[in-house]
LUMDODO-658367 format. One record per residue (C-alpha): z, x, y. Coordinates in nm, 4 decimals, always signed. Layout:
! LUMDODO-658367
+----------+----------+----------+
|        z |        x |        y |
+----------+----------+----------+
|        Z |        X |        Y |
...
+----------+----------+----------+
END
This chain:
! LUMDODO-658367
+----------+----------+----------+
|        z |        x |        y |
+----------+----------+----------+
|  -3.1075 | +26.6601 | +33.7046 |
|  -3.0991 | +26.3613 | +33.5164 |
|  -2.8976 | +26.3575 | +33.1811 |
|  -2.9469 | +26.1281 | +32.9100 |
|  -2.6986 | +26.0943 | +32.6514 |
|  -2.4640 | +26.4097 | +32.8023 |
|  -2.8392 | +26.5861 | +32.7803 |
|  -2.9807 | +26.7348 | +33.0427 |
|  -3.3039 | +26.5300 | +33.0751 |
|  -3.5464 | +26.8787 | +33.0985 |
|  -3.4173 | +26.9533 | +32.7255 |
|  -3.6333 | +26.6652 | +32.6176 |
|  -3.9966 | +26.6794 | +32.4859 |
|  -4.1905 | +26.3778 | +32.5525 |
|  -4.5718 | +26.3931 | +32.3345 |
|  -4.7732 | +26.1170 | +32.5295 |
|  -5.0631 | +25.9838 | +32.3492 |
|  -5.3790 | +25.8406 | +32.4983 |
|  -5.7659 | +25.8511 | +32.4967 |
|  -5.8312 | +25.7966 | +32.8881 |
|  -5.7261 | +26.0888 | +33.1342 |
|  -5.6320 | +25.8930 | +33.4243 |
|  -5.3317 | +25.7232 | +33.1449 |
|  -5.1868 | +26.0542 | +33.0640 |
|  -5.1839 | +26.1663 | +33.4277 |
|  -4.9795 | +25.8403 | +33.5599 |
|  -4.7572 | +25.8607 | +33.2942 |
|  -4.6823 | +26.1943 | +33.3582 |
|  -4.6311 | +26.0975 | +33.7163 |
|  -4.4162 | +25.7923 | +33.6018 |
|  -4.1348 | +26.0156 | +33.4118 |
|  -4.1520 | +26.3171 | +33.6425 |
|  -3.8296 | +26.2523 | +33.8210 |
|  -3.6759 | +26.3035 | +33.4577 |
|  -3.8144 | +26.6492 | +33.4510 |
|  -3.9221 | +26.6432 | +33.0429 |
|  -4.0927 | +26.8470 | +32.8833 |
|  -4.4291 | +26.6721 | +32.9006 |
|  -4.6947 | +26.7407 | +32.5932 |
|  -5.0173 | +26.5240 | +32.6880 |
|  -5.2876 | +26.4342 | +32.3646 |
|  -5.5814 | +26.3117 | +32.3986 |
|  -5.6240 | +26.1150 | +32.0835 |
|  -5.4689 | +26.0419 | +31.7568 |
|  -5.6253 | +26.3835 | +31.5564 |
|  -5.4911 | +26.6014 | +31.8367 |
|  -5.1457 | +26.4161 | +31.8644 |
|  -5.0706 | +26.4715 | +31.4552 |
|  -5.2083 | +26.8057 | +31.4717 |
|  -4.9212 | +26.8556 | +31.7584 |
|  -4.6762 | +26.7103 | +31.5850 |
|  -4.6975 | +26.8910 | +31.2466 |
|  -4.7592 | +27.2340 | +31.3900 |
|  -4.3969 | +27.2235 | +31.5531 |
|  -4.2110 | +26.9945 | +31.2761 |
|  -3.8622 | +27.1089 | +31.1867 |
|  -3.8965 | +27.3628 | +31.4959 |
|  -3.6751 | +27.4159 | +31.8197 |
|  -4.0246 | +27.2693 | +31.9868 |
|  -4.0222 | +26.9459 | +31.7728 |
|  -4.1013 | +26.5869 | +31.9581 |
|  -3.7870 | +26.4007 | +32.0666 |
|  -3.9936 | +26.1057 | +32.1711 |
|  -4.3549 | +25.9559 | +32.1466 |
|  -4.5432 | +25.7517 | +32.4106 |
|  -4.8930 | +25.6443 | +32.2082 |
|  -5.1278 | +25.4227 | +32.2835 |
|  -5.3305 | +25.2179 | +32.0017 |
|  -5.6905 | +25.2204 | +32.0853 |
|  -5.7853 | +25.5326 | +32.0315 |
|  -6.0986 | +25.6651 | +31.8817 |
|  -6.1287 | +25.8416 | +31.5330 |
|  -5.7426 | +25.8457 | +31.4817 |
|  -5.5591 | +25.5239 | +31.6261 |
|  -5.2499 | +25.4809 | +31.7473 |
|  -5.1570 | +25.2702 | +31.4100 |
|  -5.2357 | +25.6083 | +31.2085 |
|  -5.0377 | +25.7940 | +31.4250 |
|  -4.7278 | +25.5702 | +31.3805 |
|  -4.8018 | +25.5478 | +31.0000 |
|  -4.8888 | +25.8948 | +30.9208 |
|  -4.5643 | +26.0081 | +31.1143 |
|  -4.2879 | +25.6918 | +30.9118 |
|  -4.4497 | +25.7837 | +30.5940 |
|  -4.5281 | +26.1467 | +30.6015 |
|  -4.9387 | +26.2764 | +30.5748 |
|  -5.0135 | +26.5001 | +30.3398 |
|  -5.3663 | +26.4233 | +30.2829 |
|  -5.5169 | +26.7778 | +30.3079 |
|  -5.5934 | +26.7576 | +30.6611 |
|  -5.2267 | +26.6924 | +30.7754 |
|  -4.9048 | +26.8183 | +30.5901 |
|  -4.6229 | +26.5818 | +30.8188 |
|  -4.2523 | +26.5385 | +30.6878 |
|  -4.1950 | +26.1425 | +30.7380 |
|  -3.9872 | +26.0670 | +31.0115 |
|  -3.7473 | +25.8205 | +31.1000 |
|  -3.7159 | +25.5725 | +31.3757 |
|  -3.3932 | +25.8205 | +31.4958 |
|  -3.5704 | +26.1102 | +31.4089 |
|  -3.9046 | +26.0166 | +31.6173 |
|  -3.9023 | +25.7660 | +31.8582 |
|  -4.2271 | +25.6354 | +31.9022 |
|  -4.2876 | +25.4027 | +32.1953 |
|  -4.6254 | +25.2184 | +32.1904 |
|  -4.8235 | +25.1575 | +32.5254 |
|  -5.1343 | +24.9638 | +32.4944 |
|  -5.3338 | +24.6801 | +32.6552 |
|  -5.3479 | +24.4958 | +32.3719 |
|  -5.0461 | +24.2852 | +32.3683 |
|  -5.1729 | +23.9696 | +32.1727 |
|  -4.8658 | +23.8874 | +31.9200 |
|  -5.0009 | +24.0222 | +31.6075 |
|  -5.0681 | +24.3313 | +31.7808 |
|  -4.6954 | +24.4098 | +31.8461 |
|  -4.6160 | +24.2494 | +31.4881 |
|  -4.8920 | +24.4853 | +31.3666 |
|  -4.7423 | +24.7945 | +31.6083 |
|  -4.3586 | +24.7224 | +31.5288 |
|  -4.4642 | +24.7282 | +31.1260 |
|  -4.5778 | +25.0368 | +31.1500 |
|  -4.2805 | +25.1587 | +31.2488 |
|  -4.2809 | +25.1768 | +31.6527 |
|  -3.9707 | +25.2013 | +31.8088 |
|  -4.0838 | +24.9438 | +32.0845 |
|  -4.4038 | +24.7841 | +32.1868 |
|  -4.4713 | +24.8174 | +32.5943 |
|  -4.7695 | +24.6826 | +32.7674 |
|  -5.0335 | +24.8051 | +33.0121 |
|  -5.0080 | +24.8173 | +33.2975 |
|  -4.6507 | +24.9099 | +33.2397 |
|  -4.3246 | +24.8731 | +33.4679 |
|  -4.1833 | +25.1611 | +33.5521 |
|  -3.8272 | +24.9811 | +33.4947 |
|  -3.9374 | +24.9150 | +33.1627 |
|  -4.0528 | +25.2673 | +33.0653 |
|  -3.7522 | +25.4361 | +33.2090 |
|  -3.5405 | +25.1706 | +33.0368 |
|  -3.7114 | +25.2116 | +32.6705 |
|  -3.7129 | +25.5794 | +32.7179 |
|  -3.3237 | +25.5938 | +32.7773 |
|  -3.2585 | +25.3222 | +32.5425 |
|  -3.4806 | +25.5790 | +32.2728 |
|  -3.3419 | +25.9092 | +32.3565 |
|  -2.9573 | +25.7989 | +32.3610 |
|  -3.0206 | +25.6465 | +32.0146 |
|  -3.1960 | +25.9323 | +31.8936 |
|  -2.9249 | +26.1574 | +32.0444 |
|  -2.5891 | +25.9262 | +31.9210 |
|  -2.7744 | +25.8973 | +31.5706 |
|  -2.8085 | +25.4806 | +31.7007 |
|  -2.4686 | +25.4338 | +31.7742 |
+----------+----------+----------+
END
């Protein structure tokens, strides 16, 4: 078992965010060997809908994994809904931090003003398709001890 933080690496929910199947299923693939607790979305709508049904519960997110291209919701929305709180009448979400939620955004679109654009929103970190699996195991660490030692 892998431990992150003094955490046993299984204790850890991990929402990943993303519009095409085949995405969600390599991901999942990717970060099996840390034995999370995997949540897989399939857009934006379903991903908030996740998120505020288990707010401020023992099944809360610890980390995000969203992608930006998303139909109806994006992955901007996402990221903005969750820094700033949504309570439009559709969704009722508690803002979150950058400590609180760590989002992590993975997208193909990795023209500078795209990251600019992603990081403003309040993403944790901007990774691009097709991804390294050195960098995804190295921003998911990086995310979860922060969000674990409060970013010390």
């Amino acid at each position: 078992m892998k431990q992150i933080a003094g955490i046993d690496s299984n204790k850890f929910k991990v929402l990943i965010v993303d519009d095409i199947p085949l995405n969600l299923i390599l991901l999942e693939k990717m970060l099996m060997s840390y034995e999370f607790k995997i949540i897989k979305k399939n857009n934006g709508r379903e991903a908030l809908e996740f998120i505020q049904e288990t707010q401020n519960t023992e099944n809360s997110v610890d980390l995000a994994i969203v992608d930006l291209m998303m139909p109806d919701i994006d992955g901007y929305q996402v990221i903005e809904s969750v820094r700033k709180g949504c309570h439009d009448g559709t969704f009722n979400i508690d803002a979150k931090s950058k400590e609180e939620l760590p989002i992590i955004i993975l997208s193909a679109m990795n023209f500078n003003e795209d990251v600019k654009k992603g990081l403003d929103f309040g993403a944790n970190e901007f990774l691009t398709k097709p991804v390294v699996m050195e960098q995804l195991y190295s921003s998911v660490n990086q995310e979860l001890s922060q969000k674990v030692t409060g970013g010390n």
